[in-house]
KEBA-36443 format. One record per residue (C-alpha): residue number from 1; x, y, z; chain. Coordinates in pm, whole numbers. Layout:
KEBA-36443
[node NUM, [X, Y, Z], A]
...
//
This chain:
KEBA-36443
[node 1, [-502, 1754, 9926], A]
[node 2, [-352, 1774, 10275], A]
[node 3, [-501, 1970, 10516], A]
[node 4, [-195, 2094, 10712], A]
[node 5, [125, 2228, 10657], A]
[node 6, [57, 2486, 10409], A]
[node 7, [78, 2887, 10363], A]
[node 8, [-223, 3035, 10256], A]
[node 9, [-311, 3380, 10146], A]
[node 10, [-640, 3498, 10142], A]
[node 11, [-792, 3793, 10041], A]
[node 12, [-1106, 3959, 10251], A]
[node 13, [-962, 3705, 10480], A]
[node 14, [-1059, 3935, 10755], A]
[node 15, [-1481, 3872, 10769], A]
[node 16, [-1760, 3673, 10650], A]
[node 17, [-1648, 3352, 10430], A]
[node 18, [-1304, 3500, 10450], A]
[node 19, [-1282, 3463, 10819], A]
[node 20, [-1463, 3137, 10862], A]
[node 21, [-1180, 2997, 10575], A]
[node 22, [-907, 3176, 10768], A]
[node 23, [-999, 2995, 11152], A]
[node 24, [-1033, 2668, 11011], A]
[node 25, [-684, 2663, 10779], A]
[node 26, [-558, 2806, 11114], A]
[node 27, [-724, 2522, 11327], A]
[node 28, [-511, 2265, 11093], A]
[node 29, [-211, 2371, 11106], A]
[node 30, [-119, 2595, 10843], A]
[node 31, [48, 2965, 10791], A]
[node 32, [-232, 3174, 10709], A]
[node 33, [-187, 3555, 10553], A]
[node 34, [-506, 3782, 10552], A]
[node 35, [-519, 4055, 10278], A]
[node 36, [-820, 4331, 10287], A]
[node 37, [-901, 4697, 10269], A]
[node 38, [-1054, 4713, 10621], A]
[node 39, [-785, 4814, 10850], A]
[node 40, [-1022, 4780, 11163], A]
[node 41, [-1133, 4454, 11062], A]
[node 42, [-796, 4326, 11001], A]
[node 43, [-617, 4415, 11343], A]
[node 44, [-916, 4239, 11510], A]
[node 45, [-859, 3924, 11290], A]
[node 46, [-495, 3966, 11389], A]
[node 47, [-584, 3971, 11785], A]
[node 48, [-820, 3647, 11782], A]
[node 49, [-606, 3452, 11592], A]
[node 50, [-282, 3462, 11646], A]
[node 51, [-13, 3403, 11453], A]
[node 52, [-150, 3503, 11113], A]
[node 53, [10, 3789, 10911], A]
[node 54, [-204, 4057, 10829], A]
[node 55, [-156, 4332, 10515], A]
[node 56, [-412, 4631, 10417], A]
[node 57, [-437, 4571, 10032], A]
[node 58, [-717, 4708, 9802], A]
[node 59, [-714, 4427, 9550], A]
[node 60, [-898, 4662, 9285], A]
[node 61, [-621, 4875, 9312], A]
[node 62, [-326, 4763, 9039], A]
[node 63, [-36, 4943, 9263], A]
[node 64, [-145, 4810, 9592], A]
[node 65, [-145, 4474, 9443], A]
[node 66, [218, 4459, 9271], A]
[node 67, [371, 4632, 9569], A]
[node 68, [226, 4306, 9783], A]
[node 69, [357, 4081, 9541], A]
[node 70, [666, 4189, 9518], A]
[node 71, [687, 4157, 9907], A]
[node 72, [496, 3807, 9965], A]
[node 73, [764, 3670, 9672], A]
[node 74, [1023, 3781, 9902], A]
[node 75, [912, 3696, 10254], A]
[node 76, [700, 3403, 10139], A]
[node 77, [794, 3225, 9920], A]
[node 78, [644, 2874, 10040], A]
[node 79, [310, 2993, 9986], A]
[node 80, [128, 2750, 9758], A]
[node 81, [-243, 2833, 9817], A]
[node 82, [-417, 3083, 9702], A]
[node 83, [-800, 3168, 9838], A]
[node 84, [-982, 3426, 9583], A]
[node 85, [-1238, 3520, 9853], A]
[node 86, [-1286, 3906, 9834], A]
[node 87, [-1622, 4007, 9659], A]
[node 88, [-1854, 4271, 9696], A]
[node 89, [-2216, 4277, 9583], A]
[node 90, [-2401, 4599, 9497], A]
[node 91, [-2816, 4651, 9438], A]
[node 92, [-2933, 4889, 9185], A]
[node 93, [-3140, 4943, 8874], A]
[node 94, [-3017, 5033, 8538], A]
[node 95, [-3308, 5212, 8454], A]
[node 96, [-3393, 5411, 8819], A]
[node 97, [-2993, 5468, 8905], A]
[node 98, [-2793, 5767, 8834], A]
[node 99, [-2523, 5674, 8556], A]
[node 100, [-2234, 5824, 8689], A]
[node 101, [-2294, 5654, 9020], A]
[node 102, [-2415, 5355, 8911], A]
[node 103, [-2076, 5332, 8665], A]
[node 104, [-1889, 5317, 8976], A]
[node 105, [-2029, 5024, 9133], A]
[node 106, [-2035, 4855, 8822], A]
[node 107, [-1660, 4906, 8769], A]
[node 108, [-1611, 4821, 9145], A]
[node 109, [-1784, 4511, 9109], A]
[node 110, [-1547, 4367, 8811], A]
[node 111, [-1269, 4530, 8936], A]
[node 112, [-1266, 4339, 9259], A]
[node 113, [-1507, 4033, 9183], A]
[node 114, [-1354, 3925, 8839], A]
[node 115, [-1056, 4123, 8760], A]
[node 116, [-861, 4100, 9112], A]
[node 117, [-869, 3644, 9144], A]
[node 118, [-780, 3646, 8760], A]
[node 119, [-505, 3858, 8807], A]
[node 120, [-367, 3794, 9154], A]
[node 121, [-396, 3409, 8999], A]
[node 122, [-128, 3494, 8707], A]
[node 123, [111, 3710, 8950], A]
[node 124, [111, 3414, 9191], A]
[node 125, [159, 3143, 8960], A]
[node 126, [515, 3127, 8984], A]
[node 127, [555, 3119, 9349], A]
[node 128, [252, 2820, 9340], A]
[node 129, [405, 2617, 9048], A]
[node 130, [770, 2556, 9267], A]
[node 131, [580, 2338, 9523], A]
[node 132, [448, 1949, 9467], A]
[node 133, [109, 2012, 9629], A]
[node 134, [-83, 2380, 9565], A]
[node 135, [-391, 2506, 9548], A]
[node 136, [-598, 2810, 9353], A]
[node 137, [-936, 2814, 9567], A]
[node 138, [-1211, 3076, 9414], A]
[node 139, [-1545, 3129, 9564], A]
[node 140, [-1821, 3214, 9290], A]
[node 141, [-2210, 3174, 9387], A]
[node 142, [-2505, 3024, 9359], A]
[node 143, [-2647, 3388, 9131], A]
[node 144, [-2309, 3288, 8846], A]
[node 145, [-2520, 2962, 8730], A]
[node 146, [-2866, 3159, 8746], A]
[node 147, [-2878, 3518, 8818], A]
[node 148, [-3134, 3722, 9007], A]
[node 149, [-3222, 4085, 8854], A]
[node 150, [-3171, 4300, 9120], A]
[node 151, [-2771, 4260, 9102], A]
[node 152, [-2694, 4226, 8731], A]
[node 153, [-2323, 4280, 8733], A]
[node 154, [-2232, 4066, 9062], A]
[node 155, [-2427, 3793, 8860], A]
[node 156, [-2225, 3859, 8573], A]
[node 157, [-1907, 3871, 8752], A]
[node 158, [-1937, 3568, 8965], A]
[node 159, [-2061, 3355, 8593], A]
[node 160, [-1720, 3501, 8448], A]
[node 161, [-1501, 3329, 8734], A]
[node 162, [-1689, 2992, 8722], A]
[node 163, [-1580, 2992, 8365], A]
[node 164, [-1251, 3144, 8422], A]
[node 165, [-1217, 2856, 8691], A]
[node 166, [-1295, 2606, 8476], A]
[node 167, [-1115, 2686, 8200], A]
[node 168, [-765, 2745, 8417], A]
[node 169, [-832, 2381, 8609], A]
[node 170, [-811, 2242, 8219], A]
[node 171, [-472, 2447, 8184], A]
[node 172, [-337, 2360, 8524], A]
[node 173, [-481, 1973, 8469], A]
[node 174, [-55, 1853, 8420], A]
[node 175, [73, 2055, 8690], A]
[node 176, [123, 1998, 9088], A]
[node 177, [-202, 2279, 9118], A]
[node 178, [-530, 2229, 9164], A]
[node 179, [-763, 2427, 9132], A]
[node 180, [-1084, 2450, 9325], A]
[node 181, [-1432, 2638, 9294], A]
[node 182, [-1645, 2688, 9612], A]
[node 183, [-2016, 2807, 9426], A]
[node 184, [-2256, 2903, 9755], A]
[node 185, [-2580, 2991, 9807], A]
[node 186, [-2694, 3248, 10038], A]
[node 187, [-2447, 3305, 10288], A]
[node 188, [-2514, 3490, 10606], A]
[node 189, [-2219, 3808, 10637], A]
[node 190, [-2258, 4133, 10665], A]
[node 191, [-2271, 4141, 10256], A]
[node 192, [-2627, 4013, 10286], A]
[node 193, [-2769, 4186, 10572], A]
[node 194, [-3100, 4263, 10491], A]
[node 195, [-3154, 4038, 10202], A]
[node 196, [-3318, 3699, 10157], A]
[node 197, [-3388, 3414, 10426], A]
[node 198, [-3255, 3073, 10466], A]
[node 199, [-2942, 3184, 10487], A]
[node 200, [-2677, 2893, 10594], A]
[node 201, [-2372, 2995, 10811], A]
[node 202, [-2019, 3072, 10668], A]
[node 203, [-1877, 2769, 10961], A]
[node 204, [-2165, 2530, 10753], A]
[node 205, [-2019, 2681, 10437], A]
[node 206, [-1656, 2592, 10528], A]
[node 207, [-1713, 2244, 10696], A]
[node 208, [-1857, 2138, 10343], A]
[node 209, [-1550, 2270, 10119], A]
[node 210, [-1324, 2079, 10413], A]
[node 211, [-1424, 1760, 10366], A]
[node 212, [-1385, 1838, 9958], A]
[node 213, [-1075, 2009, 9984], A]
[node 214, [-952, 1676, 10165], A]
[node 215, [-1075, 1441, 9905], A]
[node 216, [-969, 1653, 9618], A]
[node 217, [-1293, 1744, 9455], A]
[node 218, [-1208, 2062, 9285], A]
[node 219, [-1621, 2204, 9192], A]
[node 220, [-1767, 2253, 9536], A]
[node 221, [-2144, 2289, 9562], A]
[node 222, [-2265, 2392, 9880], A]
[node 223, [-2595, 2355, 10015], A]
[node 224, [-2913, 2424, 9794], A]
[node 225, [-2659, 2498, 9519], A]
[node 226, [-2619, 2099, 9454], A]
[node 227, [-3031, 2105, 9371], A]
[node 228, [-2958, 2446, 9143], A]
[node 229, [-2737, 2263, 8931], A]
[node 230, [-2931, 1916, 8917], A]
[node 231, [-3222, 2225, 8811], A]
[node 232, [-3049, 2375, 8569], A]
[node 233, [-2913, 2053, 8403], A]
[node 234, [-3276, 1972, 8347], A]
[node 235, [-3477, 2272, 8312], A]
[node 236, [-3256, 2600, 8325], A]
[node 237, [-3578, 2836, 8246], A]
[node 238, [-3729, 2693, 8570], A]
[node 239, [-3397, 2751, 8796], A]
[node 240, [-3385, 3104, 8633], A]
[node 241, [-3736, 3144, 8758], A]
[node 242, [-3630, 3063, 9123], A]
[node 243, [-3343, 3278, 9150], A]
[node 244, [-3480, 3615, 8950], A]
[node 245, [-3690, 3765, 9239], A]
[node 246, [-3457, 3608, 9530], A]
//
């Protein structure tokens, strides 16, 4: 892939692994549009970088998301990658957690982990399939090839998109699109305040998937992920072991 000259939308562009992928396709040269629910968040994005175009979009929510569409087809129409960043991570119990509560994280959780990249994917693919270079970039995690038990459904929904990944890079394998997973490990945002240690930076996170992105290689395993794969080829019960209590 080139590194330049592209228009890139990406969602939850506005913080964390969002931001950090936002600077650097900045830094290179390309348009960049930032979608999130965080109006605060997004108007400071928009004053330290600028030139990027900024929209308040709740990905989770269906009419937020086809009213964007219909305006990116018509005021952008060269944009030919896509960055499926947004993700949100709750911490609960089935069995101490009040249902109706707890039902509304869980359906948060799919709603904007799973649901949102799969479908954003399909509404964009004909604006991505007119150009002769285009890209589909979704970040899953370390916790979709071995989960940890205190956040069941993130787990679940993170698995789900490094299949769904897979499986559309075999569908898209004749076309001009490629299409790229970035699987972390602990990343330190504001999503994981609080939680683990050894926690590697989002601008360590992003100078790994640059130098992929530039070669084309379309799985990217960042960090400690590459040793939780070479574990789990070998001896998944033991890389389920690492991860449960983490």
């Amino acid at each position: 892939m080139r590194t330049s000259g592209h228009t890139v939308l990406i969602t939850g562009g506005a913080s964390g692994i969002g931001l950090a992928m936002t600077k650097q396709f900045v830094h290179h040269g390309n348009k960049v549009i930032v979608i999130g629910r965080n109006e605060r968040k997004l108007k400071e994005a928009e004053v330290s970088l600028p030139g990027i175009t900024v929209y308040a979009c709740d990905v989770s929510n269906e009419e937020q998301v086809n009213a964007l569409i219909r305006e990116l087809t018509e005021l952008y129409p060269d944009i030919n990658v896509l960055v499926n960043n947004a993700g949100i991570q709750y911490q609960y119990s089935f069995m101490d957690s009040e249902a109706d509560e707890m039902c509304g994280k869980v359906q948060d959780e799919i709603d904007v982990n799973l649901v949102a990249p799969i479908q954003l994917t399909a509404r964009l693919l004909p604006l991505l399939s007119r150009h002769d270079e285009a890209a589909i970039i979704n970040i899953s995690s370390g916790l979709g090839l071995s989960p940890k038990k205190s956040a069941p459904v993130y787990c679940a929904t993170k698995a789900g998109l490094h299949l769904f990944t897979k499986a559309l890079r075999y569908q898209l394998a004749s076309t001009t699109i490629s299409v790229f997973e970035i699987i972390p490990p602990l990343v330190d945002t504001d999503m994981t305040k609080g939680r683990g240690s050894s926690k590697i930076s989002t601008d360590r996170l992003v100078d790994e998937f640059w130098r992929a992105f530039r070669r084309n290689q379309q799985e990217v395993l960042i960090g400690k992920v590459k040793l939780l794969k070479w574990i789990s080829r070998f001896s998944p019960s033991l890389a389920d072991a690492i991860l449960k209590n983490s």
